[in-house]
MARGUKE-989068 format. One line per field, with one value per residue (C-alpha): residue number from 0; residue in one letter; x, y, z. Coordinates in Angstrom, 2 decimals, padded with zeros to 5 digits. Example, Ala and Ser with C-alpha at 12.3 -4.5 7.8 and 13.67 -1.06 7.14 Angstrom:
nr <- (0 1)
rest <- (A S)
east <- (012.30 013.67)
north <- (-004.50 -001.06)
up <- (007.80 007.14)
//
This chain:
nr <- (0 1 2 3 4 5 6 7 8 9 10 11 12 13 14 15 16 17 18 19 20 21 22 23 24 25 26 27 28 29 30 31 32 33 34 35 36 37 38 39 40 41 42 43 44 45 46 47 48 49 50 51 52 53 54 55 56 57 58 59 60 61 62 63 64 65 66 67 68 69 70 71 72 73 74 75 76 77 78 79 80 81 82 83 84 85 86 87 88 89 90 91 92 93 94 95 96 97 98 99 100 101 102 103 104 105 106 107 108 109 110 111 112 113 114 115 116 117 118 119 120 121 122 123 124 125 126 127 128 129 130 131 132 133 134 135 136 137 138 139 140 141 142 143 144 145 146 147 148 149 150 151 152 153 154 155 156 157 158 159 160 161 162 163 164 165 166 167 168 169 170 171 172 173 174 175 176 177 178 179 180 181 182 183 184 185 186 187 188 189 190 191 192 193 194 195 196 197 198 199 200 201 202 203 204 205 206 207 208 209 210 211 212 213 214 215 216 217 218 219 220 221 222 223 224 225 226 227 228 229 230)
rest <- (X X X X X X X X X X X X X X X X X X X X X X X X X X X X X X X X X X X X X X X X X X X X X X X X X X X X X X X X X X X X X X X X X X X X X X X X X X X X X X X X X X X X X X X X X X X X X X X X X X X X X X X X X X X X X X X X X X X X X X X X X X X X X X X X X X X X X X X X X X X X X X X X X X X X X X X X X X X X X X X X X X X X X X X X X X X X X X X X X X X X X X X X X X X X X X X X X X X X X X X X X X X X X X X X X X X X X X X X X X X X X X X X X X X X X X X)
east <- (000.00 003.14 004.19 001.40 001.15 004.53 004.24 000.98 003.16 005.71 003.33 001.26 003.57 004.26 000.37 -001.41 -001.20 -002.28 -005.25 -006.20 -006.52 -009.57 -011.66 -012.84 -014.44 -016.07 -017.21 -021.15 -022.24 -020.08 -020.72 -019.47 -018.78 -018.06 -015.89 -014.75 -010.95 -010.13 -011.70 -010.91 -012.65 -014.46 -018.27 -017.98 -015.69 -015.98 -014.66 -017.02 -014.85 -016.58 -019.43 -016.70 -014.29 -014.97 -014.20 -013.82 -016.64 -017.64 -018.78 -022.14 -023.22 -024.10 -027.08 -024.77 -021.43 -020.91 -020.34 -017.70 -014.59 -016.50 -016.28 -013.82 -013.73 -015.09 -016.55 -016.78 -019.12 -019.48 -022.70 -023.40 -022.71 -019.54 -017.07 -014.02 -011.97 -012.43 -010.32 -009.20 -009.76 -007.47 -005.56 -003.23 -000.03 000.35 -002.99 -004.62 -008.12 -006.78 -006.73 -004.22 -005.43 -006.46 -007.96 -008.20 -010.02 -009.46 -012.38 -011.65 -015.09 -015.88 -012.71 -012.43 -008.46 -007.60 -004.74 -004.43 -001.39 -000.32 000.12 001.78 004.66 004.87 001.81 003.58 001.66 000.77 -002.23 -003.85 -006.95 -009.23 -012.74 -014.00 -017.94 -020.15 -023.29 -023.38 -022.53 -018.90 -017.14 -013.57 -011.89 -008.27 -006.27 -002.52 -000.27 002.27 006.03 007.49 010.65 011.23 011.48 008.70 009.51 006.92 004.48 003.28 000.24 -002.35 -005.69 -008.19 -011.82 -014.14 -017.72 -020.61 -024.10 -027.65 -030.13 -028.59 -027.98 -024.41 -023.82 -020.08 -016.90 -013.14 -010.44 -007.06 -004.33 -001.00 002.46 005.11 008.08 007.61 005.70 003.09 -000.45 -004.17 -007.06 -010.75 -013.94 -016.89 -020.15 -023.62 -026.95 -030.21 -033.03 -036.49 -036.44 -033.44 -030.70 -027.34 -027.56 -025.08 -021.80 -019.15 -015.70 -013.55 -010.05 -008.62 -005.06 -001.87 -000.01 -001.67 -002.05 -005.54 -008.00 -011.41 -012.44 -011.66 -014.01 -016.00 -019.24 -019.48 -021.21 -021.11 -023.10 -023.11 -023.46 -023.90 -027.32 -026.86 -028.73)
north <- (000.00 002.21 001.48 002.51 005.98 006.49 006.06 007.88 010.77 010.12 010.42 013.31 015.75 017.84 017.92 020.82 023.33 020.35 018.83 022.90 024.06 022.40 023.52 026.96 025.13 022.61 024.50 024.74 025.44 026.29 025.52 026.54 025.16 026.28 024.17 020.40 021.63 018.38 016.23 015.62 017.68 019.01 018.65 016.04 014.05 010.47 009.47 007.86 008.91 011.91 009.37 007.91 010.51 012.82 016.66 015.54 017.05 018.23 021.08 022.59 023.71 027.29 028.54 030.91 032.42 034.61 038.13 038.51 035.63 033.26 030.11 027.45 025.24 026.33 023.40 023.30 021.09 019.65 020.00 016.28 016.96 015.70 017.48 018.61 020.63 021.38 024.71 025.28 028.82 030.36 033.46 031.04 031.75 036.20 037.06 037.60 035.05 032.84 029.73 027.29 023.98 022.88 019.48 018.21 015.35 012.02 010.28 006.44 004.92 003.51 004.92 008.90 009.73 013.16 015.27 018.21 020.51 023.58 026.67 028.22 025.02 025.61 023.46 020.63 017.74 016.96 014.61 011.53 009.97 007.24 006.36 002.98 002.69 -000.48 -000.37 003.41 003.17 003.75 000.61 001.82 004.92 005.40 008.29 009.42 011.96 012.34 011.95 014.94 014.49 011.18 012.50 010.84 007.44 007.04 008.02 009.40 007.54 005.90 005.48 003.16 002.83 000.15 -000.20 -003.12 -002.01 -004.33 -003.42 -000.12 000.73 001.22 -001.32 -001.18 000.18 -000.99 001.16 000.81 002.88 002.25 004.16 002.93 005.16 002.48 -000.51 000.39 -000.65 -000.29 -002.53 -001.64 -002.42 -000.28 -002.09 000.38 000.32 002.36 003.76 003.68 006.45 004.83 007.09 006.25 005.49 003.81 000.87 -000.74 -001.15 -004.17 -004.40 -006.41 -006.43 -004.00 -001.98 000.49 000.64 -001.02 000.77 000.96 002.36 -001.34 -003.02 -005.22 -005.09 -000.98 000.74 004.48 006.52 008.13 012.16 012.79 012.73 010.66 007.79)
up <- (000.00 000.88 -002.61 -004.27 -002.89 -003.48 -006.96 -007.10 -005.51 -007.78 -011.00 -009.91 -007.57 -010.89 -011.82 -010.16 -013.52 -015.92 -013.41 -012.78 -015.35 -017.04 -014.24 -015.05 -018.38 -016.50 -013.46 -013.35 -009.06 -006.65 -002.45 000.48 004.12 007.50 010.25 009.29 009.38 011.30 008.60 004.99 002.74 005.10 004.68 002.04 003.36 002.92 005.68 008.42 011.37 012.49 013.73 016.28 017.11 018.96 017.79 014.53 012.50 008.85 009.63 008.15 004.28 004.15 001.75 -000.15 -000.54 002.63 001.63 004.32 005.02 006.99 005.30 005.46 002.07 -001.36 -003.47 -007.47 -009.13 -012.65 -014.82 -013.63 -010.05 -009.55 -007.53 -009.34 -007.02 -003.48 -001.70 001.90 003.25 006.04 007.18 009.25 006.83 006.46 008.33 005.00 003.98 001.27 -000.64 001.90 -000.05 -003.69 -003.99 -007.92 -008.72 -011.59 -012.49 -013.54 -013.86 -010.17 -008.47 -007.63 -007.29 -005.82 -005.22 -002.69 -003.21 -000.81 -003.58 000.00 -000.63 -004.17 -004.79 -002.90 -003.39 000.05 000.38 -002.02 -001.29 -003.52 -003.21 -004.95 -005.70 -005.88 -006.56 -006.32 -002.66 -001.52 -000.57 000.03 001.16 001.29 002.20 002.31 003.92 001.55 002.71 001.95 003.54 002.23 -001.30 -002.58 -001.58 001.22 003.14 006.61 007.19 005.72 006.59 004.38 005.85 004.24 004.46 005.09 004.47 004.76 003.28 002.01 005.26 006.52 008.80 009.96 009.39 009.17 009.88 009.10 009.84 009.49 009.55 006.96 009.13 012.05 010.49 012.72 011.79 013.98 012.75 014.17 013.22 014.14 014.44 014.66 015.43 014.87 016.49 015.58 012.69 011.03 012.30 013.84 017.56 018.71 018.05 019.34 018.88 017.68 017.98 014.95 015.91 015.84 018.01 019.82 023.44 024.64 027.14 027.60 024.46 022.86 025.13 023.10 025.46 025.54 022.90 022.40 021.22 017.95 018.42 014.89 013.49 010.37 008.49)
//
């Protein structure tokens, strides 16, 4: 898996003014978000964590573009509703609002590749993430921190979350993570239940093996509940 994002990295780090610059043709709506700075992507992220971490959130959609700086990520949208580039927002770098992130998106029939570059690093190449559909229903989620110090040979961590469902329900969730630098790797499977109306409610936890330290949080009996409203 190490291997593969290190080629990825390899292939695309040089990409951001050929995978930009086809968006301003194919730009049709535009969105914006507040919050979800501690997720990917912010409010559509496809990651499930934000239902089992707590603090880690995707924010909320706001109706319109805010006439003052108040919004966090920027999303562009095809005619056909797919999302084509996503931006950070932040004043974090010289005080002044501005574009911090750049996410760029490849299309390859049921897999979604993208590519966030830092135009404050030289449009570093900095992050890679892929999303694999079946059945119209994402099935697999990976994600990389890019290894910037390791000259494109490796990377930081990886996370890859995959997905069970009944009845087109999500029913669980794996979650690997694992970090190539140490050959350290964290298996858990998240198991979750619903209330009456069909939203989350709760789940518990499943520790498939690695590394980490244990405490109560793997304790197979507990359940948790899910703060997120979210079917």
């Amino acid at each position: 898996m190490n291997q593969k994002y290190a080629q990825l990295q390899k292939k695309y780090a040089d990409s951001f003014q050929e995978l930009n610059a086809s968006i301003a043709s194919k730009a049709y709506k535009w969105k914006y978000s507040k919050g979800g700075a501690t997720l990917h992507r912010g409010f559509y992220s496809p990651s499930s964590l934000d239902l089992v971490i707590g603090g880690c959130d995707r924010g909320r959609l706001l109706k319109s573009k805010p006439k003052s700086n108040t919004y966090d990520y920027e999303y562009i949208f095809d005619d056909k509703g797919n999302i084509i580039c996503s931006k950070k927002y932040s004043d974090e770098f010289d005080g002044v609002f501005s574009v911090i992130a750049v996410e760029l998106f490849v299309y390859k029939k049921n897999i979604v590749l993208s590519f966030e570059f830092e135009p404050y690093h030289n449009h570093a190449l900095t992050f890679i993430s892929e999303c694999k559909y079946e059945n119209g229903r994402l099935a697999r989620y990976e994600s990389a921190i890019c290894g910037l110090n390791y000259d494109g040979k490796s990377c930081t961590e990886i996370n890859i979350e995959t997905f069970e469902y009944a009845d087109d329900w999500l029913k669980s969730v794996y979650w690997y993570r694992y970090t190539p630098s140490i050959q350290l790797l964290d298996q858990n499977k998240f198991i979750f239940t619903r209330d009456e109306e069909g939203y989350l409610s709760t789940y518990t936890v499943e520790r498939l093996g690695g590394c980490a330290q244990k405490n109560d949080f793997y304790q197979n009996s507990e359940s948790f509940k899910v703060i997120v409203k979210r079917k």
